[in-house]
N, C-alpha and C positions, 0 to 999 in steps of 0.2 A: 621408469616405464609404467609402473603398476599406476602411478599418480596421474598419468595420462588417461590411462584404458577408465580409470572410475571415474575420471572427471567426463572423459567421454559419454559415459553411462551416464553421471546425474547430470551434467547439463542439457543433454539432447531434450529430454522430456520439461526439462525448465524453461529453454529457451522456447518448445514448441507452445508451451501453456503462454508464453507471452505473445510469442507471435501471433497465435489463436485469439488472444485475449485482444489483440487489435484490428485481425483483419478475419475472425472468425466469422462475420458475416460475410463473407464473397463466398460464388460458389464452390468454390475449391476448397475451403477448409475441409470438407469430408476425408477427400484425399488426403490432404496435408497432414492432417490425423493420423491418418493409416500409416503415410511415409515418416513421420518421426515416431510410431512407435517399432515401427520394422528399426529404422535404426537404431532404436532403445534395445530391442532386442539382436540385433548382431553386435554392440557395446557387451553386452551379455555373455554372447558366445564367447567373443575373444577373452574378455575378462574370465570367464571359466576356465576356458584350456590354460592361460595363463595360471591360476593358480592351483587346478591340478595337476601340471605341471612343475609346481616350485613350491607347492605349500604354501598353508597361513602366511600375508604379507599384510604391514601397518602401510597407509601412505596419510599422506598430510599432517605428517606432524603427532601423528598416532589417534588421530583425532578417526579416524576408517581404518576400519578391522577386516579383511578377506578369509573364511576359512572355507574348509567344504560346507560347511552344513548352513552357511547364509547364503552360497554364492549358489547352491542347489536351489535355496527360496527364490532369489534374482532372477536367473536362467526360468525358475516358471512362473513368476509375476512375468517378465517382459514379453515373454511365450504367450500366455494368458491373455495379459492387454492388447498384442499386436492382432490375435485373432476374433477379439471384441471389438477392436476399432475396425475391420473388417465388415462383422457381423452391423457394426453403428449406420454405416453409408449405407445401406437402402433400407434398414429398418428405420431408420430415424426420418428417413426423405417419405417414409410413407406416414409416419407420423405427424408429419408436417402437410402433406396433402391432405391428409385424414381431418384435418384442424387443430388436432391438439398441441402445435407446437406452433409459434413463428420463429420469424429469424430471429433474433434477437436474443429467444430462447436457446437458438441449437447454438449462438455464437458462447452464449453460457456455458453448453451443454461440453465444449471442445474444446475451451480452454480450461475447464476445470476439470477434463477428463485427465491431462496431460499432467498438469499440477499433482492429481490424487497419483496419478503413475510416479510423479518425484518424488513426492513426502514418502510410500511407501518403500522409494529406493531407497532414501535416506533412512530410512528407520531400520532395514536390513541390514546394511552397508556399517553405519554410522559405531564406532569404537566406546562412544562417552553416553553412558546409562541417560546422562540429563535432557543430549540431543533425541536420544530414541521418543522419552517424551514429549519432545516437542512437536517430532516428525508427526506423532500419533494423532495429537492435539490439533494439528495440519490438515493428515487426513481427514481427520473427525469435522473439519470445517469446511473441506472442498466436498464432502461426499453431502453434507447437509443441504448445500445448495444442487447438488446434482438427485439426491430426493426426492424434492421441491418441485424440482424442474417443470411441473406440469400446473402448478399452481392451483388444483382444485383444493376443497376442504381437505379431503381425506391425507391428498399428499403435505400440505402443509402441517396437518396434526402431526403425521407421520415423521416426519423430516423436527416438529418440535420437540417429539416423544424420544425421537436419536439424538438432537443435542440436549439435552435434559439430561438424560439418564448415563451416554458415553460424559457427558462433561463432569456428571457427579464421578463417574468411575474415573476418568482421568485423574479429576483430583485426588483420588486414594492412591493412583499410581505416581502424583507426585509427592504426596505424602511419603509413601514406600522408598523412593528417590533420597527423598531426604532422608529418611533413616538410613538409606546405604551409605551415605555421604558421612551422616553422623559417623559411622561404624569406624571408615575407611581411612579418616582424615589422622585418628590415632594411630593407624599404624601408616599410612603414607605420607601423612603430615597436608597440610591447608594448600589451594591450588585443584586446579585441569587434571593431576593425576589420580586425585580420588577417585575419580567419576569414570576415567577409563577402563573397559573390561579386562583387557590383556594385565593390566598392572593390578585391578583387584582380584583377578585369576589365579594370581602367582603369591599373594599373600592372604588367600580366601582361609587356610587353615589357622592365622592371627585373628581374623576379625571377630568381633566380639560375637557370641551366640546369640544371646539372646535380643540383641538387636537386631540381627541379621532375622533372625526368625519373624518380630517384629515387622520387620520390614518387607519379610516374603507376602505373609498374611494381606500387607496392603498394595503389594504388588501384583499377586495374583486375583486379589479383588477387583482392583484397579483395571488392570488389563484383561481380564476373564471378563468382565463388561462388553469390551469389544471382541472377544471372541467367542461372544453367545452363549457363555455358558448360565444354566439353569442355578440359580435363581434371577440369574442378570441379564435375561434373551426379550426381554418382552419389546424391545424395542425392532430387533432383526427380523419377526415376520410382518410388519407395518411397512418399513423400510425396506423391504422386498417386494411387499404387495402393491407398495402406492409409488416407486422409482419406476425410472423407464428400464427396462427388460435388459442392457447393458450394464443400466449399473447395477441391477441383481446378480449378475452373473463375476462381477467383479469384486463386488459385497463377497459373494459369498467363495470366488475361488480364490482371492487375495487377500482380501484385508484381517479376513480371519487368521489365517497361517501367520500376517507380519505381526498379531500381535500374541499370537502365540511362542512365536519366536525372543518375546521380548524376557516372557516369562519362562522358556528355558535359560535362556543367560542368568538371570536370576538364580533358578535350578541350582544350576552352576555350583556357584558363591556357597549359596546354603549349603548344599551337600558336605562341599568343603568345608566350611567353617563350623556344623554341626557334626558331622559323622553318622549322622542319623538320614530313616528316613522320612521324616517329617515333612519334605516338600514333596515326596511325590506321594505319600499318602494324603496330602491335601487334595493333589494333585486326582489322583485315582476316586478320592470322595466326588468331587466334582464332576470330573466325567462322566464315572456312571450314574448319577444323579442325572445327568446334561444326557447320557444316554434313553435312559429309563424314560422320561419325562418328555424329550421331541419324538420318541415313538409313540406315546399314549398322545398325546396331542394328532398327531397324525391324520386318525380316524375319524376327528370331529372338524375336518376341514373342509370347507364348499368351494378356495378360490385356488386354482392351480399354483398358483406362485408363494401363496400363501404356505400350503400341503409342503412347497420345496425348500423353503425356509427352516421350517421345524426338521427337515432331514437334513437341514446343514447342522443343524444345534445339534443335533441325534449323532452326524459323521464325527465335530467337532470335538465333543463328547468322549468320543471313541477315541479321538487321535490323543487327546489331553490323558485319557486312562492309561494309554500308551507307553505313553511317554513320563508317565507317574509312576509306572511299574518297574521302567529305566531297565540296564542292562541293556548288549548289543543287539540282542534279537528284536526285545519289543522298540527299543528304538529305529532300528532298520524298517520295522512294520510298521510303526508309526508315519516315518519318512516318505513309504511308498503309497500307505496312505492317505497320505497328505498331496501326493501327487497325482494319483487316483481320485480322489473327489474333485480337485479342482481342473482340471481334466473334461472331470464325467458331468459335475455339473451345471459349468459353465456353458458344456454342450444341450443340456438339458435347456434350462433358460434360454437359448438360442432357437432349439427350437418350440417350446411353448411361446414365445415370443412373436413369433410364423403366427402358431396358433391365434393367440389371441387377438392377431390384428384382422384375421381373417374373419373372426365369428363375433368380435365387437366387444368380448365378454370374455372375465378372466373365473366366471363362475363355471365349474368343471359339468353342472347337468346341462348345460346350454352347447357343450362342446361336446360334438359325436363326429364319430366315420370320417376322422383323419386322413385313413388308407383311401378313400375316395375322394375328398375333398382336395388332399396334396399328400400323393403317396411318399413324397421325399419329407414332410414334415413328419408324417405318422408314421416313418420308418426312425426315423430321427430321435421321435421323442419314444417311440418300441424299447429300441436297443439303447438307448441311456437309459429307459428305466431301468433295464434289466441291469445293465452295467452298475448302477448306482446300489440295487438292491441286491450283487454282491453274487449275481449267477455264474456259475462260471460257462467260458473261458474267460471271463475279462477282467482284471488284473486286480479289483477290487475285490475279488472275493479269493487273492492270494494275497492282499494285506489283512481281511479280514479273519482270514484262516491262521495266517502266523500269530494278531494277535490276540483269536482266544486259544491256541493251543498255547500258547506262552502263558497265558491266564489260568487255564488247565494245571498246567507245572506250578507256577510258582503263587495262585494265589486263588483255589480252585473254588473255594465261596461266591468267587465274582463268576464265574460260568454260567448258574441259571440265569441270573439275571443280564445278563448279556444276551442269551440265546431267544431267551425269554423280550429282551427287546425289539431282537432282528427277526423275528418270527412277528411281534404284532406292525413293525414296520414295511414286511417284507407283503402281509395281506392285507394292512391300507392301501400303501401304493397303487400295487398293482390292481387291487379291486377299481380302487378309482381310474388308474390309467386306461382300463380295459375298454370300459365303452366309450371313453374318449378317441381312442384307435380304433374300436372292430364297430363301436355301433351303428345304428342305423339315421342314417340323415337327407334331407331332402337338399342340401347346399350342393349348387354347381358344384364340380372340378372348376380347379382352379386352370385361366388357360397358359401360365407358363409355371414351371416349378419354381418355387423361392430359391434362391441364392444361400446352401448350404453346406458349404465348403467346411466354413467351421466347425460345424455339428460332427460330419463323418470324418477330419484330420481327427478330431482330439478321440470320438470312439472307436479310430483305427489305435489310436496310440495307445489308448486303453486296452483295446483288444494284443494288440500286439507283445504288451507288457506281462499283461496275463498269459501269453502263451512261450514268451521266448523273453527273458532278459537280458540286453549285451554283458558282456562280463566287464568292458570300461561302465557301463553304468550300476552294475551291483559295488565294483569296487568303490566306485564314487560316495555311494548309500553307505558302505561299510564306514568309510574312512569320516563321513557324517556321523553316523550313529559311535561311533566309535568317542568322540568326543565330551558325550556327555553319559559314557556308561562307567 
């Protein structure tokens, strides 16, 4: 049954990028986008309740791993993408009236939206270290063309600067591969089972140290590439500033997470096979490096998408510190974290997205008086800033709180400089936000509201998380976090 439900889940999005990839020009692929990732995302649901339900389940030969803490990633990738593909049909149709797009380009734009939804499923999903690479290596090449997508200079540099630099880092992450392999093959012997998690899981306290260690160093090199972190970000606010407004929003509320996710598996392994905490104090090095550093940047940025990039680095950051500091609590805050940003700022990009099609211009002084121009954008992009910048009631500023009081306890040198971050990110933001929303401007009102369903689900769901957690969904987080503390 299990071999069903996931097959359900990675085909839908496979078949939809080929179907897309031949009839994406009719007018109907907008839709048909929409409706294969709706059913990506109910493959999702079911496949959830199934195995929270019945626990961690192998299917295919062991080759696809289910536990809570990837099937929680799935359930908000497909969450995620169904509401982006959403957000895609009339922003993308006005991009194309606007001029900046032909057909030709959105038949691109539709089947490689679908594809980058596969590889990511696969990379969550996937039981064998070597597939996860390749899933990533996938991503790394659908999303490059989706960059592009506009073909000016900038986007092209941009989209050159992401495969450049992700493909130098992949290479360290298959390097790191290889050394797991090296490790794994002495005590599991040559073969398919090296490379699977569940069976290096269970003999992670054999494997050799100091390879393993080896091997983490070019793993989390490798993959900390793609999830922006500091020193390795320079390619994520390019690749945000010069993509169409959806795939920023999918940049930054999934593909960071899948491959963060690669390198707690990793986590894992080392823990076990060192006893030490060596990986998550690499771990914790990097975040708040990754934190400190997309805060200061913050202040010195003139293009709205650009400014929301470096607070993904900065969230990213936060959740990698997190999750470095391990234990149930900071991982549970990690978790919800991680749900909260991409959430909040998927929403966000959706609506500066409004924004910028409206005023022509992604440079933040060009952009005033939201609240008059289209009161549902400038409510939109309001209340995600706040949300993102961690005010409460909205739920980010109860993963925020869990993890610097956990920081407080158990590692309390890291507190100024955390607070110290979220304090100079907390008065960029919103300095800049401000007279984007309240200032003074001579632009018409707009005469119908944009279409922004997306924006107010995810910062209801924000909001709603921050003030009430189901107790099925905190258990859900526990029994996640629970696995790698």
């Amino acid at each position: 049954m299990i071999d069903f439900q996931l097959l359900a889940l990675l085909a839908t999005p496979l078949l939809g990028g080929v179907f897309l990839a031949l009839f994406g020009s009719r007018t109907w692929a907008a839709e048909l986008n929409s409706l294969m990732s709706g059913a990506t995302l109910l493959a999702a649901i079911v496949l959830t309740l199934r195995v929270i339900d019945s626990g961690p389940q192998v299917a295919f030969g062991e080759q696809f791993f289910i536990d809570p803490f990837n099937v929680f990633l799935v359930t908000l990738t497909a969450f995620v993408a169904f509401t982006t593909s959403l957000f895609s049909r009339p922003y993308m149709r006005i991009e194309q009236h606007h001029g900046k797009l032909n057909t030709p380009m959105l038949h691109l734009y539709y089947s490689m939206y679908q594809l980058f939804t596969f590889t990511m499923l696969v990379a969550l999903t996937t039981n064998n270290m070597g597939i996860i690479w390749v899933a990533m290596e996938a991503a790394t090449l659908s999303t490059v063309l989706l960059v592009s997508l506009y073909r000016t200079p900038a986007s092209l540099e941009a989209a050159w600067k992401y495969f450049i630099l992700c493909g130098v880092g992949i290479a360290l992450a298959l390097f790191g591969t290889i050394l797991l392999y090296f490790a794994a093959e002495r005590v599991l012997g040559e073969g398919g089972t090296a490379l699977l998690w569940t069976h290096l899981n269970q003999v992670k306290g054999e494997l050799e140290p100091t390879v393993l260690k080896l091997a983490f160093v070019f793993l989390l090199v490798g993959y900390g590439t793609k999830i922006g972190l500091v020193p390795l970000h320079s390619w994520l606010p390019d690749a945000h500033a010069e993509g169409p407004t959806p795939v920023s929003a999918v940049l930054s509320g999934l593909l960071l997470n899948v491959a963060l996710c690669a390198v707690m598996r990793s986590k894992v392994l080392v823990d076990g096979s060192l006893g030490t905490h060596f990986a998550g104090n690499l771990m914790m090095g990097f975040g708040l490096l990754s934190v400190l550093v997309g805060a200061l940047f913050l202040s010195r940025q003139k293009d709205v998408k650009r400014m929301f990039a470096y607070s993904s680095i900065e969230h990213m950051g936060l959740i990698t510190f997190s999750f470095g500091m391990g234990g149930a609590v900071a991982n549970f805050a990690a978790m919800l974290h991680m749900t909260m940003h991409s959430l909040t700022k998927s929403a966000i990009f959706f609506a500066v997205g409004h924004a910028v099609q409206k005023v022509g211009t992604q440079q933040m002084e060009h952009i005033r008086g939201l609240l008059h121009v289209s009161p549902t954008v400038g409510w939109g992009l309001l209340l995600g800033t706040f949300a993102i910048l961690g005010m409460p009631p909205f739920g980010v500023f109860a993963s925020e709180f869990l993890i610097i009081t956990t920081a407080m306890h158990d590692y309390p040198w890291t507190t100024p400089i955390l607070l110290l971050a979220l304090g100079i990110a907390f008065a960029s933001i919103f300095g800049k936000i401000q007279p984007m929303v309240f200032g003074a401007t001579t632009a018409k009102p707009l005469p119908h509201p944009p279409a922004l369903l997306p924006v107010f689900l995810h910062l209801f769901l924000v909001l709603l998380l921050g003030l009430y957690m189901p107790p099925y969904l905190a258990n859900w987080y526990r029994q996640a976090a629970a696995l790698f503390s």
